[in-house]
N, C-alpha and C positions, 0 to 999 in steps of 0.2 A: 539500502543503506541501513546500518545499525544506529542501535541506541547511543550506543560508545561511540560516534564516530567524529561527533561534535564537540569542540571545545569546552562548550557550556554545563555537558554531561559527563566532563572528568579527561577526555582525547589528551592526554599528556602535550603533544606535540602543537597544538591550539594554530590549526591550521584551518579553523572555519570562521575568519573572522567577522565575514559579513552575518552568517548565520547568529551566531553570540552577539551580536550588536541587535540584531533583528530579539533577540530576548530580551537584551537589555530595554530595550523600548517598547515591549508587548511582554506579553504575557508563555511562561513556560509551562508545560504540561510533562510532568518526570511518571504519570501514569496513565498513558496511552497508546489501546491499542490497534492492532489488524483485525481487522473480521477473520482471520485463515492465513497460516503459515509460507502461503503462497499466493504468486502474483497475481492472477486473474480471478479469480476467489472473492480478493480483495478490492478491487479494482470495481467488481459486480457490487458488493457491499457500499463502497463508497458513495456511488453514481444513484444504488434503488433505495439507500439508507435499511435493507434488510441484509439478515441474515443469508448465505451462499446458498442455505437447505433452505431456504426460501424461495428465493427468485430462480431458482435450479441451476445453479451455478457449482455444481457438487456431481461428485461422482460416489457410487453406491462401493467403490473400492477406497475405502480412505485413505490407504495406502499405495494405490498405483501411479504409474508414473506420469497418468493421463489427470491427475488431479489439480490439474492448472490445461491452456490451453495449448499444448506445442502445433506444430504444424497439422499434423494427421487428425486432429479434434476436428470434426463436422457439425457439431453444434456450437451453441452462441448465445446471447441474451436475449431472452424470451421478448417476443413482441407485446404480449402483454404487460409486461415491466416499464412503471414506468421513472424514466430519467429524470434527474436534477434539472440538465439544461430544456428538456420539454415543459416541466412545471413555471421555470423561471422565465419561456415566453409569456406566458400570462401576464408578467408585470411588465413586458416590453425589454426583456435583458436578449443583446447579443452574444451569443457562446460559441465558442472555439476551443477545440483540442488542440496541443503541441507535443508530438511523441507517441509513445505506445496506447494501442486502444485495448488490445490484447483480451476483447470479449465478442469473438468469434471472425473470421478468414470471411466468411459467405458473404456478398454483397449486401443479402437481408440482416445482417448482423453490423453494418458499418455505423461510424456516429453518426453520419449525416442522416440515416434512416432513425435515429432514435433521439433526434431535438438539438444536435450541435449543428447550429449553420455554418461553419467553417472548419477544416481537418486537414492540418499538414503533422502526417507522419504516417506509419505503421501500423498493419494491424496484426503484426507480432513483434516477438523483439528484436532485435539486431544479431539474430543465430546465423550461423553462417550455413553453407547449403548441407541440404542434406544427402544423407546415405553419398556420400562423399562424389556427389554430380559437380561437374564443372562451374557450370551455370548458376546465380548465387538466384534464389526465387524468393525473399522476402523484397515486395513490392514495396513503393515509399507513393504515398498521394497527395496532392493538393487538391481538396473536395474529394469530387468525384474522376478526377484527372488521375490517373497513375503516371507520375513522374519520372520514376527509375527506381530502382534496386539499389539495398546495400551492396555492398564490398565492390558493382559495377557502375554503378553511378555517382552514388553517394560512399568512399572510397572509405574502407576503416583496415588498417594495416595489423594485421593479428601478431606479426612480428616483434613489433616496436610499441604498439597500441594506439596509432597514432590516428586520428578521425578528428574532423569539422565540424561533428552529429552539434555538439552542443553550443557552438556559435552561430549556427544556421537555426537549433530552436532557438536560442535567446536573441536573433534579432524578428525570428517571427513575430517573438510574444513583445519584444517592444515595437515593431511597425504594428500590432493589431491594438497596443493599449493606445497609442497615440490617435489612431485612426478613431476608434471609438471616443476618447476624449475629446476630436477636435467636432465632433458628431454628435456630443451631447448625449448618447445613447449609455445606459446602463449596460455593463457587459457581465459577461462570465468565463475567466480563463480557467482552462485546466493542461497546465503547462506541468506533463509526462516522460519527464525524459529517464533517459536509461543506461546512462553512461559508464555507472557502479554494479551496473549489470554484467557478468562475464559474458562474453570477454569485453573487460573494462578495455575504455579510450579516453582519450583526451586528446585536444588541440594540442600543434606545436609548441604553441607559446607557453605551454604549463608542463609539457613531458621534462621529467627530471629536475622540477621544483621545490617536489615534499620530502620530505623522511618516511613517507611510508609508500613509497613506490608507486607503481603506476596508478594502485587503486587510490592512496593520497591525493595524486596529480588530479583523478577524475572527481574527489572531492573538493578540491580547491578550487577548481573551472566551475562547478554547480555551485559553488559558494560564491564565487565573483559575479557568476551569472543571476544570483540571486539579488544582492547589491546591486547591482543595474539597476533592476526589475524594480526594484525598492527604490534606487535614486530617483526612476522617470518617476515613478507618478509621485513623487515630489516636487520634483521640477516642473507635471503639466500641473500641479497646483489641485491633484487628486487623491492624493495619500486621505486624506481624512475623510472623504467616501467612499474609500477602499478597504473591504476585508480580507487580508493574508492570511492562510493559512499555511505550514509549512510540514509534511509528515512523508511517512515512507509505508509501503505498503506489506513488506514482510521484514522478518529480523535479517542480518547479514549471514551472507552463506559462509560459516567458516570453514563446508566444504573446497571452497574457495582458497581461503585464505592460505598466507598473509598475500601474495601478490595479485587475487582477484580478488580478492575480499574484505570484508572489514571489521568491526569490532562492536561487541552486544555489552561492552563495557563488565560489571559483574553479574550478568547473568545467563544462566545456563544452556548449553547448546545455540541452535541458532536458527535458522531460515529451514523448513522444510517439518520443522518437529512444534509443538504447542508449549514447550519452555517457555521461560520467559525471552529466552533467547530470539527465539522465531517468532514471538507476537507480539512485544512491549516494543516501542517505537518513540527517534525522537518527534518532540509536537512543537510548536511555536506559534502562536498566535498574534497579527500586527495588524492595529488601527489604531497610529496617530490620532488626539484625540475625544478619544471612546474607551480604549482600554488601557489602565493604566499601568506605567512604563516600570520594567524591574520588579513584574511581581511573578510569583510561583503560583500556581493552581493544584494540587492535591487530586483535584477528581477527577473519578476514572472516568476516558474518554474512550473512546472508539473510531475510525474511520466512518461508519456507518453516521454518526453523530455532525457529522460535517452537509450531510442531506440537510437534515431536521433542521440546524442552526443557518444555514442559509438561507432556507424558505423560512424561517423566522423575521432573520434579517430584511429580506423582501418584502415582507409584509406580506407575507402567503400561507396555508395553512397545508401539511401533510395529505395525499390521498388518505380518505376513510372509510376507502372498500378493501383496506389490508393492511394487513400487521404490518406497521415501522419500528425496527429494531432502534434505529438512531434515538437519541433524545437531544432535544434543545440545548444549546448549554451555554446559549446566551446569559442567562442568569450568572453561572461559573464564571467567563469572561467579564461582562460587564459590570456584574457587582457581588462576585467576589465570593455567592453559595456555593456550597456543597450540595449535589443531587443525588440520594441514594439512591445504586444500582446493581445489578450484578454484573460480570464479564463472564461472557460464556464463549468458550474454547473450543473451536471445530475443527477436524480435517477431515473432508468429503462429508459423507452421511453423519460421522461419529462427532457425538459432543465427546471430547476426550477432555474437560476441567470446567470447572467454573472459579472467579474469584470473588468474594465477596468480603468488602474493605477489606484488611487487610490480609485474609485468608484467602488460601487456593488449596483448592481438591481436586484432585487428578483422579479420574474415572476410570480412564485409561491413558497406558505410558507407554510409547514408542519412537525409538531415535532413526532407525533406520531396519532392513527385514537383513538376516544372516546374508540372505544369499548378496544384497550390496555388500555387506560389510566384507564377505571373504573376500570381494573384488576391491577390495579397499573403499569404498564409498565411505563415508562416514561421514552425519551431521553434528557429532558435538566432539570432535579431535582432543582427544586431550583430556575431558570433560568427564568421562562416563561414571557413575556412582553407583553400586554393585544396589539394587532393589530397585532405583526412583531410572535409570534409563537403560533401554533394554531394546533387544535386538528381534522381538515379537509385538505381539501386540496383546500385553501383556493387561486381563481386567480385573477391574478392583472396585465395579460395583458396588459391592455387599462392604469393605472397608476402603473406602477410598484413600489416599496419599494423602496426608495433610500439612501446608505448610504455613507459618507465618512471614509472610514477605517482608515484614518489617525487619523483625531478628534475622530473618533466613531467606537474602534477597536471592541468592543462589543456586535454592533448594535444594541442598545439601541434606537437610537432616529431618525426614518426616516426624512431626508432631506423633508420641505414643500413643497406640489405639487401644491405651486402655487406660488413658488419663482421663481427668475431668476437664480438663483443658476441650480436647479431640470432644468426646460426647458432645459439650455444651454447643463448639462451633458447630457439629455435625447436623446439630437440632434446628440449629438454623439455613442452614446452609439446604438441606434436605428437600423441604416443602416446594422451593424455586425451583431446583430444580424438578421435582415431580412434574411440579405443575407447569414449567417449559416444555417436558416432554410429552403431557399429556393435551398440550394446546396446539402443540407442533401440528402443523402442514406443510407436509414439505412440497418444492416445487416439482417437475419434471427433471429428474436430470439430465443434462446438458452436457455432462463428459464424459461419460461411458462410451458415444459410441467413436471407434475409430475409421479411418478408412487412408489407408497408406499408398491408395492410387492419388490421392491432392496434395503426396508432400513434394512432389517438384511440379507440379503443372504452373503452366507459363502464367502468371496473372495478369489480367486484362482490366478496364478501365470500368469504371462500374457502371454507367450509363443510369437510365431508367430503374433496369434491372434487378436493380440490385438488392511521481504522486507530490505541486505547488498550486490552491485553490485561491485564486481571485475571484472577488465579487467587487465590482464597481453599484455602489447605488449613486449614478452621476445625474 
C-alpha cells in the first residue's frame, strides 16, 4: 500500500474512512519509513528493529530479483536474531501472526520457531504456482498444522479478483483479541495481510464498490477490517491499553498500477527503487487516551522503530549485545518531541541515500536494469527525470544527488553541486554517513542463495522439525 493511498494523505476519492478516523483520534506520521524498498527486507527490519545488512536479510546483488524472498530463496531469518514477539515474552505477552510471514519457506525459519505462539497464514505471498504447475504450492497454516493451499483451498479467483483472504484474517484477529481479553493476558498482534499485494483481491461484498477498481475495493475491505479491529477493543473495554500502529511495508508498485496497484501520492517512483516513492509510507499511530487525538508528528520514523517503541511500552529494554537500528519514539507520540536522526536508504548490500531532516542524498540511483525496461518492466511509469532515475546503477559517491524534500517532495531538481547551499548540507550530511559505514557489520546474507528444485515441492506440516502492530498491555 502507498503513501497516497489513504484519504488523510490527499486519495482524492476518500475511500479510507475508518483509516482517516483512525488519525483523526491518534496520531499521523507524514515521514515514515521502510527499512528497504521491498517486502521481506522490511518485514526482517520491523520484527529485529535492525537494519536488513544487519540481521542478513540482504543480498550482496542489490539489484537481483532474489532481493526479497520469492519461493526458490533457501535462506531465512538468522536463528541468532532476535524477535519482538520473543523479547515481549519476558513480560508475559501472547503473540500471534495473521498473514504473510514472508521471512523464510524452511520449517527453521517459521514464527513459531522464533517467539510467536500462534500463526494463521503464509510463509509467502499469495503467488500463484509456479513455472506454470497445475498444482498451486503456497501452503496456508494454523501453527504448526498446514491447512491448505491458496487458489486450492483457500480459493482467490485471478479472474474477477475475488477471495475471503481478508475476512478469514479479520475474524482470526478478532476471535484471538477477545480471547486474550477475556484471559486477562497482554498480547501482541501482528495482523499481515496482503490483499493490495498483486494479484490484488477482495471479498464479494466489496468487488466493484470503489472508484479505483479492484485495487480500491482491496483498500476499502482492509479499511473496514481495520474499524472492526478498532471497534472491538472498544467494545471489550481495551482500547486504552491498546497500542495501534498502522504502516505498510514498501511504497506501491506502480509497476502494477492502476488496476493492481496504488498511489505514492507526490512522490517519485515507487515499490522496488529507494525514491521516495518506494520507501516513505502511510503511519498512524492509536491509543485512546495516551495519545493525543488530531495531531501531526514530523519525525522521521521507520519500521524498524516500531521494535524499540514497543519494548519501551512494555517496560522492557532493547538487546545490548547488538546494534538496534529502531529508536523509541515514545517521546514523539506521547509528548509530542522531535528525535534527531538520520534515514538511511538500502537495497540489498547497498546503502543507495540517506535523509537527514529535510535533506536527501542519493549515493546511488536506480529505477530498474535496461535489460527489464526493454521488456517493458518499469518502476516509476511515467516518472523518469533525465539525471536523478536511471536504467543502471548509476554512482555518485564523490557528488552525491541532493534534494530538499521540503521545496522538492518529488525530487525533480537536485540542489547545485556548486552552490553554498549543497557544500554546507554535504558537511553535514558526510560524517554519518562515514561513520555508518565504517561501523557497519553486516550480517550473513540470506538471499543470495537460490535453489529452483523447492519451488513446487509439496509442503508438509512442520512437526518438531521444523504490516497492522497491536500491543495489549492488559
Amino acid at each position: 500500500m502507498g503513501w497516497g493511498d489513504l484519504g488523510v494523505f490527499g486519495e482524492p476519492s476518500k475511500e479510507t474512512p475508518n483509516l482517516d478516523q483512525m488519525a483523526s483520534e491518534g496520531m499521523l506520521f507524514p515521514n515514515f519509513y521502510t527499512a528497504n524498498p521491498l517486502c521481506s527486507p522490511s518485514r526482517a527490519a520491523l520484527l529485529t528493529g535492525r537494519l536488513p545488512i544487519r540481521n542478513g536479510f540482504y543480498t550482496t546483488n542489490a539489484h537481483a530479483r532474489n532481493a526479497y524472498t520469492p519461493q526458490e530463496i533457501v535462506g531465512g531469518i538468522p536463528g541468532s536474531e532476535l524477535l519482538l514477539p520473543e523479547l515481549l515474552k519476558k513480560a508475559g505477552y501472547v503473540s500471534k501472526i495473521i498473514g504473510k510471514w514472508h521471512l523464510g519457506h524452511r520449517p527453521q525459519f517459521h514464527p513459531l520457531k522464533h517467539g510467536f505462539d500462534e500463526w494463521f497464514g503464509s510463509p509467502n505471498c499469495h503467488f500463484g504456482p509456479y513455472d506454470n504447475k497445475a498444482t498451486p504450492n503456497i501452503p496456508v497454516y494454523r501453527d504448526r498444522e498446514m491447512i491448505g493451499r491458496y487458489y486450492e483451498d483457500f480459493k482467490i479467483d485471478l479472474k474477477t479478483g475475488e477471495a475471503n483472504l481478508t475476512q478469514i484474517y479479520l475474524q482470526e484477529a478478532l476471535e484471538f483479541i477477545s480471547r486474550q481479553q477475556a484471559s486477562h493476558q497482554p498480547f501482541f498482534l501482528y495482523w499481515a495481510i496482503d490483499a493490495t499485494h498483486a494479484p490484488v483481491y477482495a471479498s464479494k461484498q466489496f468487488l466493484g464498490t470503489s472508484q479505483r477498481g479492484l485495487y480500491g475495493d482491496a483498500v476499502r475491505e482492509i479499511d473496514d477490517s481495520i474499524g472492526k479491529i478498532l471497534k472491538s477493543l472498544q467494545n471489550l473495554g481495551i482500547s486504552e491499553n491498546t497500542f495501534v500502529f498502522f504502516t505498510s511495508d514498501n511504497g506501491a508498485a506502480l509497476i502494477s498500477a492502476p488496476k493492481q496497484g496504488g498511489s505514492n501520492g507526490r512522490f517519485l517512483c515507487g515499490k522496488q527503487t529507494t525514491f521516495e516513492g518506494g520507501m516513505r509510507e502511510p503511519a498512524i499511530a492509536w491509543w485512546p487516551g495516551h495519545i493525543p487525538a488530531g495531531h501531526v508528528s514530523h519525525q522521521l520514523g521507520n519500521v524498524m522503530d516500531l521494535f524499540t517503541t514497543s519494548l519501551s511500552l512494555a517496560g522492557l529494554q532493547p538487546p545490548s549485545d547488538r546494534q538496534i537500528d529502531g529508536i523509541d519514539l515514545s517521546p514523539a507520540i506521547l509528548q509530542g518531541k522531535l528525535i534527531d536522526r538520520p534515514i538511511f536508504y538500502y537495497r540489498g548490500n547497498e546503502m543507495m541515500a540517506v535523509r537527514l531532516e529535510l535533506y536527501k542524498a542519493h549515493y546511488w540511483t536506480w529505477s530498474n536494469s535496461w535489460e527489464q525496461f526493454s521488456q517493458g518492466i518499469d518502476f516509476c511509469p511515467g516518472q523518469n527525470i533525465s539525471g536523478v532515475t536511471t536504467h543502471t546503477q548509476e554512482e555518485h559517491t564523490k557528488l552525491p544527488l541532493l534534494f530538499h524534500l521540503g521545496r522538492d517532495p518529488g525530487e525533480k531538481y537536485p540542489i547545485s553541486f556548486s552552490s553554498y547551499e549543497y557544500q554546507e548540507v554535504m558537511e553535514q550530511i558526510s560524517p554519518k554517513v562515514q561513520l555508518h559505514k565504517e561501523t557497519m557489520v553486516p550480517g550473513e546474507p540470506q538471499l543470495n542463495v537460490c535453489d529452483k528444485a523447492v519451488m513446487n515441492q509439496v509442503q508438509t506440516p512442520l512437526g518438531d522439525a521444523a504490516e497492522l502492530v497491536l500491543c495489549c498491555f492488559c
